[in-house]
N, C-alpha and C positions, 0 to 999 in steps of 0.2 A: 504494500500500500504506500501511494506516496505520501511522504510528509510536509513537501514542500507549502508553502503558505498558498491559498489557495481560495479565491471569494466565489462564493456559490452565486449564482443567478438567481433572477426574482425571481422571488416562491411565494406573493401570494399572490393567488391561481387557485384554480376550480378541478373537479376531479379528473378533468385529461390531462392537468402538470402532475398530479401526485401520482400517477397511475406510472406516466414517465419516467421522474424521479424513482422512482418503488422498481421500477422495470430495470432501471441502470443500474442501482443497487444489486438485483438477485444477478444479473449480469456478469457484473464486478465480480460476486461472491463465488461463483459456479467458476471463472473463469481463473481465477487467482487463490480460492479454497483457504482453509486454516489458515491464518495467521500465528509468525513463529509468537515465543517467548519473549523476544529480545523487540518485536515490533509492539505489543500490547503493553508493554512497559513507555514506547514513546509512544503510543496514546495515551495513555493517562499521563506522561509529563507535559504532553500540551496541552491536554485539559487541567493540569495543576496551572503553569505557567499565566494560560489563559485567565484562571481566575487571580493567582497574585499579581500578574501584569493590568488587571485592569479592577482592581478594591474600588475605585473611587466610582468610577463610572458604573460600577452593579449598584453601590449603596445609592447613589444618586438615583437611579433608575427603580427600585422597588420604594425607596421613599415615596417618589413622586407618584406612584401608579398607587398607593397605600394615599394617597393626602400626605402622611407622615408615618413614618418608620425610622424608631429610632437607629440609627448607624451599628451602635452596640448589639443592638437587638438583631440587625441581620448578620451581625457578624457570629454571634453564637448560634441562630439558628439557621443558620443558609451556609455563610463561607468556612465556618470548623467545620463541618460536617461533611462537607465535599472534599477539604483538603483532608482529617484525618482518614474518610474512607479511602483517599487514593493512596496513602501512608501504609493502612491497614492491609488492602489488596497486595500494593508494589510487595508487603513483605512476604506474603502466603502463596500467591500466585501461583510460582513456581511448583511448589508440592501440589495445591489445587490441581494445576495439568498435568502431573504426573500418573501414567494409569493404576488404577487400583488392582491389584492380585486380589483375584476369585478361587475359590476350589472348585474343581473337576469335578463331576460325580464320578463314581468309581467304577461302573462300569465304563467309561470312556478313557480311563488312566492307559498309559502316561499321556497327557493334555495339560495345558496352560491356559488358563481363563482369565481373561482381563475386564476391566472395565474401561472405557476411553471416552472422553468425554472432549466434544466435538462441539462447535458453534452449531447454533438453529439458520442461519442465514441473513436473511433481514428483522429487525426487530423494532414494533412502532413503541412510542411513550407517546400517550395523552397526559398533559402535566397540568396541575390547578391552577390557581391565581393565588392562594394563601400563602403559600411557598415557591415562587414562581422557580427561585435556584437551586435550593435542596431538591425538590421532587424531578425537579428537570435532569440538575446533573446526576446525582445519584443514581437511579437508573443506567444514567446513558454510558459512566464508568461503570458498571458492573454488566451492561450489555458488552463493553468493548472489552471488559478482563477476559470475557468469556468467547470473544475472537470475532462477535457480530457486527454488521453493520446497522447503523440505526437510521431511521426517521424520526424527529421530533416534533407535533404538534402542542404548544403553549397558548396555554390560555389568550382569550380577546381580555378577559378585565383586568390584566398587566401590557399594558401595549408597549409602553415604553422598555419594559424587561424583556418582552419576547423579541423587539425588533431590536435588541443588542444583543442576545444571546444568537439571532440569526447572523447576524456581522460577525461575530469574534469565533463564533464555530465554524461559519464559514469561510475563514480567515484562517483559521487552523487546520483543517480538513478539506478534501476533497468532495464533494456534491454524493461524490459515487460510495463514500463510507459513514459521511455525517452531514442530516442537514436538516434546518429548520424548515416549516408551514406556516407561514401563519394569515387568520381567516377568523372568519366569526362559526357559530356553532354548527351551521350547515356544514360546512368544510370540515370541522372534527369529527359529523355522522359520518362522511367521504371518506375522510382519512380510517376510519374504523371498520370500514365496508372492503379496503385495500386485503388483500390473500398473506399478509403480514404471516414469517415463523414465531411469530408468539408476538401478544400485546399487552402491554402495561398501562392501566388505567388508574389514577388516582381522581376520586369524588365523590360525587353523592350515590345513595345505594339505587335512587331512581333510575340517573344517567347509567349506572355500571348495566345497570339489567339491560339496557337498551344497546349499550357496549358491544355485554356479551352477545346478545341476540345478534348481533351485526355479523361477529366475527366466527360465529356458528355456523354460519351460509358458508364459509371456507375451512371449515375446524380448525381455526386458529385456535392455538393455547392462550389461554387469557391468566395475568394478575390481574385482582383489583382489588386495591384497596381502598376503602369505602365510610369507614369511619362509623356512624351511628352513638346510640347515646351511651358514654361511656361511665360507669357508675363507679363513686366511691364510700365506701366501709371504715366509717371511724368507730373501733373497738372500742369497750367501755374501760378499755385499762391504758388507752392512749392520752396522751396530753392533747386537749383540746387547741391549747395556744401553737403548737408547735402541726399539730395537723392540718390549721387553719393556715399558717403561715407556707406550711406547704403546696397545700391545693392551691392560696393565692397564688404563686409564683407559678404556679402552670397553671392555673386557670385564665390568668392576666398575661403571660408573653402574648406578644400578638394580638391582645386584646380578645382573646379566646378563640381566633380563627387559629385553630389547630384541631385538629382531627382527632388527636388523642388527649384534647382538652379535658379536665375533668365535667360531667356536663351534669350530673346531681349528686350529694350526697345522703347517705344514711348515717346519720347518727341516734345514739339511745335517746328516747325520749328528751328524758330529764336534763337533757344536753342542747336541747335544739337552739332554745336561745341563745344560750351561753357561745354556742359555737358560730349562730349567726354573727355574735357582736365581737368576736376574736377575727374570726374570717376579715369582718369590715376594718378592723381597725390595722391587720396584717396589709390589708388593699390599701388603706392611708398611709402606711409606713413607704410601702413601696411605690406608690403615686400619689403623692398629697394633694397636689393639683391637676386639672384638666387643662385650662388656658396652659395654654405658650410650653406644654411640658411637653418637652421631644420624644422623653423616655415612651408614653404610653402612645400605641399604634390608634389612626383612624381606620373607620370601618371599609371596606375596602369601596364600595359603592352607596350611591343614596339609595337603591332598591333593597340593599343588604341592610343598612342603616333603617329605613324604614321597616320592615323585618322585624328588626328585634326592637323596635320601640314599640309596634304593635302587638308585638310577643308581652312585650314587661306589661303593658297596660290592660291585655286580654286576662292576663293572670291576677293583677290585681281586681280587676272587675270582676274577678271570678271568686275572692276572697282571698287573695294570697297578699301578706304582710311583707310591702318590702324596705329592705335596709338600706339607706344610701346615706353617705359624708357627704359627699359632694353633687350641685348641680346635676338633675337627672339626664343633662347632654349638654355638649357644646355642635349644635346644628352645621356650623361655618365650618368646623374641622371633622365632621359626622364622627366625633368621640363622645363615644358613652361611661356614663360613672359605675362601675362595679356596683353590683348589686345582688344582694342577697333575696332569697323569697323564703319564706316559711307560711306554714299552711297554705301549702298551694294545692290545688283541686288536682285529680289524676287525669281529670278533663281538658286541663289548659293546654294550650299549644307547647309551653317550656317541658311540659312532660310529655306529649305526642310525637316531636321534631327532634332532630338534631339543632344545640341552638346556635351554635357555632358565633357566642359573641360574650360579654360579660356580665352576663344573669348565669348567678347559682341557686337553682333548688335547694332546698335542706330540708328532708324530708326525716320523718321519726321511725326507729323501729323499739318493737317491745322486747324481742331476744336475736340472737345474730342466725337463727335460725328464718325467722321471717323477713330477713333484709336480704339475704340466701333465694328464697321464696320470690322476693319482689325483683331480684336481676333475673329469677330464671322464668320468670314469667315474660320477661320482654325477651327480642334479638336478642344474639351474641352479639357483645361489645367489640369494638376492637379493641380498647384498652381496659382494665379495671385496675383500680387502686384499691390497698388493703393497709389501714394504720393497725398496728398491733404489734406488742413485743412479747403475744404469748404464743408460742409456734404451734397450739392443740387450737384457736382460733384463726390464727396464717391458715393450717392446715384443710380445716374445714372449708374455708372458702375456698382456697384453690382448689380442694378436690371436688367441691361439686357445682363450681360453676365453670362456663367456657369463655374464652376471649381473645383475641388476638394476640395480647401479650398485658405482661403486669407490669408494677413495680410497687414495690411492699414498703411503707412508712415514705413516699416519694410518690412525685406525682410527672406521666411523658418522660422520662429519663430510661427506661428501657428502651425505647425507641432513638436514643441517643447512640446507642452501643453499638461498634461495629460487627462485635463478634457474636450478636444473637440476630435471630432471624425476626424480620417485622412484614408483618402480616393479619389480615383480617382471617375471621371462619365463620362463617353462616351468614347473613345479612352484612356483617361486615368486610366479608371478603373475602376472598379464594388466591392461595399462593402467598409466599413469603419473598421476599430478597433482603439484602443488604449481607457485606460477608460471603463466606460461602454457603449458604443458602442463596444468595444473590447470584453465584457462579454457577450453582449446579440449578437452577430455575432458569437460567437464559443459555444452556447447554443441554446437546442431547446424551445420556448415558449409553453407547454404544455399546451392546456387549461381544467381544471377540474371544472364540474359542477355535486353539489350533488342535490338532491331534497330532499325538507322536507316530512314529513310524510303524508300531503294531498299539492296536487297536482293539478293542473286545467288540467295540459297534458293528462291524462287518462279520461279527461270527452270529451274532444272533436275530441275522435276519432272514425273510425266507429263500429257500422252503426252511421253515421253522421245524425243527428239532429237539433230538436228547436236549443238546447244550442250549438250546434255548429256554426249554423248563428249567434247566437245574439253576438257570442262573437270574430266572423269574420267582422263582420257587426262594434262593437262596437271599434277594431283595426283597420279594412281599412275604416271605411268609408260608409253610403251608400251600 
């Protein structure tokens, strides 16, 4: 593959450019096969390069399509997470491609069974808007660890982020191994409809269904992860203050557009207040103001913005008590104040939706049995949180409920990790990546089996005989 610098042509275009595009790529792929070790290493240096060569211009870019996003704030959740993934792979890689030794079954001995694991071909990524550089790059390095070519379609409600991430990729790469789309929503149905070797979707559980349904027509292999209502478990032996100040800090990066947001909790009874009024004053600590504060994220759009202000207002109409320090919005910067709800109805929207912004539920349970009861009544989460430092209470919740992944006295921080697999299951999604699971999800598991120069397999075939019983007889049984 060449590496020389290289600007893609306009791509945004209707379904006869992506079909093109899509068509040069399997091209390329079919024509030139596997990429070594030593080239999948300078892919991801120029996707390293590409992002520490251009900090100022991404942070400017998701700021501005955000209203506001603090610099800080994308720096820990967008560019570590890109650069330590490419950190984390450049060290494994190597062994990752190495093939795996299988054992022979023993009638075929002496044989050598391997496992080898081969790129899918071309590989599309649908990327969100709430993450417009984590979800974009992440994938697209762990598509290219694994030797693929990609296509990227990025969100329309980051326009500024996608039509740079289209320049500097394409600036790095060739058309025929990496390249941007970008278009409004019609053109991501298009790009999904494309005969892609596997597709990565990150979004809502609606759009994934309709994803998947697209890429069925071609049985493309689909991820998607999808997110949905993600519940948290404060134990009655946990510190309220220190669980509240937790959940804040991931409930408020991003201003709760995060997917593995926490999106209601359970606490005992006898705690609900208490925990509402430690939550609110943890949200004070860490954003005391709305006006002119960089640190806290605007809502990405006024339809999204409208959203959850209809969301907070349906729930109070509905009897739910809410807690706010500060002004219920700043309209001009569509920044919303952290907000607490207790006694909220199970009818309100904050409980039917994903709320994807900064309304917490806090809901009551009477034994940790029934707050058990009320996750497994709804979808599988993708994420759940569990506060407790008693492991006969850790234990029971992990063992009977399901989720995409955890993190115990800590809230999104599993989903930080290189080395665990992040992924939805049921409603919130299908397939894991990042790490390797990230590698062996956009690879095929090839199984290759040699036979030595004598062989048992050609003695017991027909015409079937003695030595065909004795040695059927001698494997099953009787």
């Amino acid at each position: 593959m060449n590496q020389s610098a290289r600007v893609s042509p306009d791509t945004t275009f209707h379904a006869s450019g992506l079909t093109e595009l899509f068509e040069a790529q399997q091209a390329a792929f079919r024509a030139q096969g596997a990429p070594s070790f030593d080239q999948r290493i300078a892919d991801l240096n120029a996707v390293l390069r590409m992002v520490s060569d251009n900090q100022d211009r991404l942070l400017e870019a998701v700021s501005a399509d955000f209203g506001n996003r603090s610099f800080d704030e994308t720096r820990l959740g967008e560019l570590m997470p890109v650069v330590n993934g490419i950190k984390h792979i450049r060290s494994h890689l190597k062994a990752w491609m190495r093939p795996s030794r299988r054992k022979a079954g023993i009638v075929f001995r002496p044989a050598t069974a391997r496992v080898v694991y081969q790129p899918l071909g071309v590989v599309g990524i649908l990327a969100p808007w709430n993450y417009p550089l984590t979800l974009t790059l992440v994938p697209l390095i762990e598509a290219l660890a694994a030797g693929n070519r990609v296509m990227i379609k990025p969100s329309e409600l980051t326009p500024r982020t996608s039509e740079l991430l289209k320049q500097l990729l394409g600036e790095a790469f060739p058309a025929e191994q990496v390249v941007v789309v970008t278009g409004d929503a019609t053109l991501a149905g298009q790009f999904s409809e494309l005969p892609f070797d596997h597709l990565l979707f990150t979004g809502s559980t609606h759009v994934g269904r309709q994803v998947m349904a697209a890429a069925a027509r071609n049985l493309t292999p689909v991820t998607l992860e999808l997110g949905d209502k993600s519940p948290v478990v404060v134990c009655d032996d946990f510190s309220i203050t220190k669980a509240a100040r937790m959940i804040a800090i991931g409930k408020l990066f991003n201003a709760g557009q995060t997917c593995v947001a926490p999106d209601y909790v359970l606490v005992p009874r006898e705690q609900v207040d208490s925990f509402a009024s430690e939550w609110l004053a943890a949200a004070k600590k860490l954003y005391p103001t709305l006006d002119d504060n960089s640190d806290y994220t605007s809502i990405i759009s006024q339809r999204h913005y409208d959203r959850l202000m209809a969301m907070a207002s349906q729930a109070v109409a509905t009897g739910a008590k809410a807690w706010q320090h500060n002004a219920p919005a700043t309209a001009g910067e569509r920044k919303i104040a952290p907000m607490a709800l207790t006694q909220v109805s199970l009818q309100a929207d904050v409980m039917g939706e994903e709320i994807f912004g900064p309304l917490l539920p806090i809901l009551a349970y009477e034994s940790l049995d029934e707050a058990i009861a009320f996750i497994n009544a709804r979808p599988a989460p993708l994420a759940l949180y569990c506060f407790s430092n008693d492991q006969v209470s850790v234990s029971r919740v992990l063992n009977r409920t399901q989720s995409g992944g955890v993190t115990i006295n800590g809230s999104m921080l599993h989903a930080t990790q290189d080395d665990l697999p992040f992924g939805g299951v049921g409603d919130s999604g299908t397939g894991a990546y990042h790490g390797y699971e990230g590698f062996v999800r956009l690879s095929h598991a090839r199984g290759v089996l040699k036979l030595g120069r004598f062989n048992m397999s050609d003695k017991v075939s027909a015409p079937y005989g003695r030595l065909t019983r004795l040695v059927t007889r001698f494997m099953i049984g009787k």
